[in-house]
C-alpha beads as a LAMMPS data file, in Angstrom:
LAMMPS data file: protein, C-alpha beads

87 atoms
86 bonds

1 atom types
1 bond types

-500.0 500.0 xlo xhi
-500.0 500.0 ylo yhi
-500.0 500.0 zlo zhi

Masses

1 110.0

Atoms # bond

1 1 1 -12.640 30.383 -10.752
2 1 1 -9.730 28.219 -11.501
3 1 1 -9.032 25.283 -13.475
4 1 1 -6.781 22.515 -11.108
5 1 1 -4.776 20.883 -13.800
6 1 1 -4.776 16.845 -12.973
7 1 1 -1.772 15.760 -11.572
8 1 1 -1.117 11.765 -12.054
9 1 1 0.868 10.213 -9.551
10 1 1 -0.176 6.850 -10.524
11 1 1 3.824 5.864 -11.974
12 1 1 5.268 6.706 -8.108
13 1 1 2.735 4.304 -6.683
14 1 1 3.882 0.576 -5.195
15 1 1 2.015 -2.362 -6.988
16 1 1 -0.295 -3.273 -4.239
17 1 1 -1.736 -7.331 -4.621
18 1 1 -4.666 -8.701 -2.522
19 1 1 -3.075 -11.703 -1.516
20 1 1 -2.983 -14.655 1.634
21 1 1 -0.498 -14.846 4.233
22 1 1 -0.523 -18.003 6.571
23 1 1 -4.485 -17.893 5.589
24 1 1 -5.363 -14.095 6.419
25 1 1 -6.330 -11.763 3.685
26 1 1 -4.434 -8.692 2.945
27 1 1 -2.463 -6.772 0.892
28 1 1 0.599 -7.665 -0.318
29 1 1 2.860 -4.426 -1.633
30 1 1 6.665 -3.032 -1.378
31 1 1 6.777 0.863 -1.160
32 1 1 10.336 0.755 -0.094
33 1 1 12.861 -1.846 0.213
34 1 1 10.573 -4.171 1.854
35 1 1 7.667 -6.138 1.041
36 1 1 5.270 -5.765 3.200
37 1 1 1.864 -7.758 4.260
38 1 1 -1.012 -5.629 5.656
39 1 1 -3.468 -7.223 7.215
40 1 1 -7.270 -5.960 7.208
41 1 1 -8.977 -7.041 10.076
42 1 1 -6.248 -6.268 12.241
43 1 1 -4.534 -3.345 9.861
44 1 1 -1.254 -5.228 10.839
45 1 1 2.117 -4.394 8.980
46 1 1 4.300 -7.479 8.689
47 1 1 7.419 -7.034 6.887
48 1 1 7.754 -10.114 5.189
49 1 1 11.451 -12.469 4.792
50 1 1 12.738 -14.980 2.215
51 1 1 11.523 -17.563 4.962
52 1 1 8.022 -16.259 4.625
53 1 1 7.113 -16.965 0.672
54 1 1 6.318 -19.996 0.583
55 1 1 3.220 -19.066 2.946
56 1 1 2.131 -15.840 0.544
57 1 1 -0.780 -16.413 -2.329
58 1 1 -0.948 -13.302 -4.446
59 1 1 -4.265 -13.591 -5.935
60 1 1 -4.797 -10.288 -7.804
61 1 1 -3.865 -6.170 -8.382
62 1 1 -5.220 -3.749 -6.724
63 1 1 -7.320 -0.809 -8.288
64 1 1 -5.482 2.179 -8.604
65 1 1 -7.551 4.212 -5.701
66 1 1 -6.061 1.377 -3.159
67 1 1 -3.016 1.511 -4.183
68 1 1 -3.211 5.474 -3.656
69 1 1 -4.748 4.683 -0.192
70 1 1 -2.242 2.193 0.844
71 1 1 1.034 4.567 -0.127
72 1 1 -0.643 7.698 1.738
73 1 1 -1.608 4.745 4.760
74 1 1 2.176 3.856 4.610
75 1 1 2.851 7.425 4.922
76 1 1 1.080 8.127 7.981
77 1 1 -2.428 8.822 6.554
78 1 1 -4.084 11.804 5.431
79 1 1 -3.535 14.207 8.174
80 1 1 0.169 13.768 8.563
81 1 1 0.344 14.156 5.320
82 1 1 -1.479 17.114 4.780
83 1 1 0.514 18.500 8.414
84 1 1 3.451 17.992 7.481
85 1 1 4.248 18.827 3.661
86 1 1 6.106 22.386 2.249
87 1 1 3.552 24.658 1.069

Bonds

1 1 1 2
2 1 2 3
3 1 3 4
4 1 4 5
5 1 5 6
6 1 6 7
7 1 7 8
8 1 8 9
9 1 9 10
10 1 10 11
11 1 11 12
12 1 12 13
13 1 13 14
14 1 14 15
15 1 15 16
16 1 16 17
17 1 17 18
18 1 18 19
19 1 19 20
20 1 20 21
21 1 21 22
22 1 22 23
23 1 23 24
24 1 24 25
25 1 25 26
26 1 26 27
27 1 27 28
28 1 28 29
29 1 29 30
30 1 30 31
31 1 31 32
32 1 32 33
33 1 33 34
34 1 34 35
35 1 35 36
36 1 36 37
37 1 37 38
38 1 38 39
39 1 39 40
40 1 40 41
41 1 41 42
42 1 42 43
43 1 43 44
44 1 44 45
45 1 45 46
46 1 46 47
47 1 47 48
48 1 48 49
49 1 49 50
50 1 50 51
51 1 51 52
52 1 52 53
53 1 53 54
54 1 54 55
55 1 55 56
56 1 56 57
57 1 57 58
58 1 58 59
59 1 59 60
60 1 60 61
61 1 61 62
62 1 62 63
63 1 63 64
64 1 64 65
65 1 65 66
66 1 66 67
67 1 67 68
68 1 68 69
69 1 69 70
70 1 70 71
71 1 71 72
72 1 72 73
73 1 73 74
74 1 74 75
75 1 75 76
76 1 76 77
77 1 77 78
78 1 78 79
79 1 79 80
80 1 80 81
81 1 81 82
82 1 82 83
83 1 83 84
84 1 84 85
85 1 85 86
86 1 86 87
């Protein structure tokens, strides 16, 4: 039996925000040099544009468990992850 030591990756997350965008709910978050909008209904991406803030209401943080789903989401999800990383 082994003991997994806990690894934190918590300080390379993106801030993720539940916010509005033109009145749909989503998440508002910027894991690279974008900020992006994703949509939950729909699970649309929009990359959003100086023109588009005045139409964004951040209402809130997320927990830290979306914000970890969200980053591995923007990633390609679980099993490209898992496929595709250096052992």
């Amino acid at each position: 039996m082994h003991t997994v030591p806990e690894i934190s990756t918590l300080g390379k997350l993106a801030k993720a925000f539940h916010a509005t965008f033109h009145g749909l709910s989503g998440i508002l978050t910027k894991p690279a040099a974008a900020v992006l909008f994703l949509e939950h209904e729909s699970g649309a991406v929009v990359t959003l544009t100086d023109a588009d803030v005045p139409y964004v209401v951040v209402l809130g943080e997320v927990a830290s468990s979306m914000q970890q789903y969200l980053s591995d989401m923007a990633r390609g999800g679980a099993p490209r992850i898992c496929t595709t990383r250096a052992n």
